[in-house]
N, C-alpha and C positions, 0 to 999 in steps of 0.2 A: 504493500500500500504506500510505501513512503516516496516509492519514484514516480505514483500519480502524484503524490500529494506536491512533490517537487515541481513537476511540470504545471500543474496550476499555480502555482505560485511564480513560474518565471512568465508565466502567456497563457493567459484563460483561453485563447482560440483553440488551446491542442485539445480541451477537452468539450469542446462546443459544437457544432455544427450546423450550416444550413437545412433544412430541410424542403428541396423543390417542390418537391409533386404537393406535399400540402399547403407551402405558400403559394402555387399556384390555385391550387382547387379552392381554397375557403380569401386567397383574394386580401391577404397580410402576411408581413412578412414571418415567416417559423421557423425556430431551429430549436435543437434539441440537446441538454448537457448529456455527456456520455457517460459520466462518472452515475455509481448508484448515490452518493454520500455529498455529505456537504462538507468544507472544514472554513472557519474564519477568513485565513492568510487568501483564501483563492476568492472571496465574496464579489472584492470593487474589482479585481479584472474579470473576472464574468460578466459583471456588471457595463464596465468599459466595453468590454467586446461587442456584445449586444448594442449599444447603445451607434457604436462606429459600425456596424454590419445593417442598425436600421432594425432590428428584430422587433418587431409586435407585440410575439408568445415565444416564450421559451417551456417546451417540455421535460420534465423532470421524473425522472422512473427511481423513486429510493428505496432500499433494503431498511423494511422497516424495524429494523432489530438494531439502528443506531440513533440511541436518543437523543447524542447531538448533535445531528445531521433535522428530525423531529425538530430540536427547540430553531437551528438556525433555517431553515425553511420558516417557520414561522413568525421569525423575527426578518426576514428578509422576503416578505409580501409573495410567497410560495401561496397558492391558493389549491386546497387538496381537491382533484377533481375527482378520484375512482381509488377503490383499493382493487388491484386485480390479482388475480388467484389464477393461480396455475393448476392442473389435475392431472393425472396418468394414470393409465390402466393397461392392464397387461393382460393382452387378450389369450394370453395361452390358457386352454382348459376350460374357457369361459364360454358360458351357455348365452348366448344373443340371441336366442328366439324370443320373439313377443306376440300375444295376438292380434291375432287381425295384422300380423306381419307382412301380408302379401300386398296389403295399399298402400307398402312400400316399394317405387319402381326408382330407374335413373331418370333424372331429367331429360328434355328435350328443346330445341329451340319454341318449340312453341307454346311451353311454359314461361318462358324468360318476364312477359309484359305482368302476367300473375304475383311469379315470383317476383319479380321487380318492387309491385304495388304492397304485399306483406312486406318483406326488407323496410320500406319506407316509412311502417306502424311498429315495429318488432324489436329494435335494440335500444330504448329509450333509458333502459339504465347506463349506457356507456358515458363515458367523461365527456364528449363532447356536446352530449346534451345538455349535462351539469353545469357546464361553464353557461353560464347564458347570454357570454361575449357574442358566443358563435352561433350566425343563424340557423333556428330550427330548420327552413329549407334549405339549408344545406348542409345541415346533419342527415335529414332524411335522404339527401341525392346522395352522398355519400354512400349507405348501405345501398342505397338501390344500384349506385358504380360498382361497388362492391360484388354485388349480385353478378351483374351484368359480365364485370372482368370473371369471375368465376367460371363462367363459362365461356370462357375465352380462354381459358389456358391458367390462370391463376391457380386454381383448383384442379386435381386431377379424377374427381368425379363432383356428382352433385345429385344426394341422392333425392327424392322426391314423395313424401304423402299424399295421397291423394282421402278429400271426404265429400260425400255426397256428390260424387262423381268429376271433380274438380280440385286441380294441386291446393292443396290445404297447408303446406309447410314445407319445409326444405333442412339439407344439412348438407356442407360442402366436407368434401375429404382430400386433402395431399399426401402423398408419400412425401419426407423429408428425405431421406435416406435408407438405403436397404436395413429392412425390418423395423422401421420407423416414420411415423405418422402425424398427422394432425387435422384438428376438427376446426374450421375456420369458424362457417356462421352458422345458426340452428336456428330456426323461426317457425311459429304457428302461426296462421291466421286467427286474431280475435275469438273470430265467432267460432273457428272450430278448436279452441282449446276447452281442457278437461273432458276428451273422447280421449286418451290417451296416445298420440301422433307424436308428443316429445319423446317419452319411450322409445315410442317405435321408430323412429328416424334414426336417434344413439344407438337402438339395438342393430337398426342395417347397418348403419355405418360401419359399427364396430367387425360385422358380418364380412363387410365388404373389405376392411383393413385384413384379417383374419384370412380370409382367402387367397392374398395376395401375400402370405409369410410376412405380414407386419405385425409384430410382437408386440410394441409399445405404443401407445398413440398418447399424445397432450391433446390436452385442449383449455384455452383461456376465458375466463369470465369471469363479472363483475360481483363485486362483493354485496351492491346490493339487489342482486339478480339471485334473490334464494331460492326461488320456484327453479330457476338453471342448476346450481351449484345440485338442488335432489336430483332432480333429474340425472345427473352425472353419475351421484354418487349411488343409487339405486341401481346403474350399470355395473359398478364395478370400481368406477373412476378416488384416488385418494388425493388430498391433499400436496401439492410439491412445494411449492413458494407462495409466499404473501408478499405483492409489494403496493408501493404505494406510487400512485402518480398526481402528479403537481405540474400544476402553470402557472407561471408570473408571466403579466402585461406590464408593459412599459407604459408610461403615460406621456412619455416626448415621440412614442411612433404612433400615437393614436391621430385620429380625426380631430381637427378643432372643431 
């Protein structure tokens, strides 16, 4: 730790960054500290940095097991947007059957405008909704880009619920690495939750990773997304990390 802690203390830039794609997409400028941790000595060139590169929002992912990295967030206008939680499950041996499993099929292009339109109602715990800097329509175009990209190559399946005869919910899946996976987005439609489709989307999923010799799959989400976190955890899924994320806004990059 102590040859990060040097490097921010000579040039806050080694451990900052720009971040394009979402300065471009939400239309201010964004970058992101790299470190998990806060320490004093590295505060004002952080701050410097930001300030010469024009940054907006700065996002901040902490290891919430250093309290004072906790206290100087807090005293350095860090505004807590999301706790996220990491999960894993190891699909060896594990039973992924659910009922009514079969209204589970893969997506198609011509679910895309459906699926699109859930994504856009569906992840309303995540931090960018929390921040209420950032507009609502364009948190929501966001999942539904999200969507979109998924099935563009983002995602290496996307599997699909179907209720009352119509995609009812979604869950995207990637191989990361041989024997290793991951669960992007999982969404119901409103009207059709508590039929049980969360279930059964995790259960394909998991199906589908399992099939394919992926042993381990993560998946991330929000801390106050507890109806998600059962859901996981009624597959199998156990706790891996807790961290915390934080944005500070500058007030010399905003709008007059």
């Amino acid at each position: 730790m102590s040859s990060n802690i040097s490097q921010i203390h000579r040039d806050g830039s080694s451990d900052c960054e720009v971040l394009p794609w979402d300065t471009e997409f939400f239309g201010v400028r964004i970058a992101r500290l790299k470190l998990d941790y806060l320490v004093p000595e590295g505060i004002a060139r952080m701050v410097e940095w930001c300030r010469q590169e024009r940054i907006d929002c700065l996002y901040f992912l902490a290891d919430c097991s250093s309290a004072a990295t906790m206290v100087l967030a807090a005293e350095n206008r860090f505004f807590q947007t999301d706790i996220r939680i990491t999960l894993s499950c190891n699909t060896t041996g594990l039973i992924t059957a659910m009922p009514n499993s079969n209204s589970i099929r893969s997506g198609c292009a011509q679910d895309l405008d459906r699926l699109e339109a859930i994504a856009r109602c569906s992840h309303h715990d995540s931090r960018f909704y929390f921040d209420e800097r950032f507009s609502r329509q364009k948190c929501d175009d966001l999942y539904a880009n999200w969507m979109r990209k998924s099935f563009s190559g983002l995602a290496d399946e996307v599997l699909v619920a179907e209720w009352n005869g119509a995609a009812a919910g979604y869950i995207t899946c990637r191989i990361t690495e041989p024997g290793k996976g991951e669960i992007g987005l999982l969404g119901v439609d409103g009207r059709a939750r508590g039929h049980g489709l969360g279930p059964q989307l995790v259960g394909g999923a998991l199906q589908w990773f399992r099939d394919r010799n992926v042993k381990t799959v993560t998946v991330v989400t929000q801390g106050r997304n507890v109806i998600a976190q059962r859901c996981y955890q009624r597959a199998g899924f156990l706790t891996d990390t807790i961290q915390l994320w934080f944005h500070r806004w500058f007030s010399y990059a905003l709008p007059s």
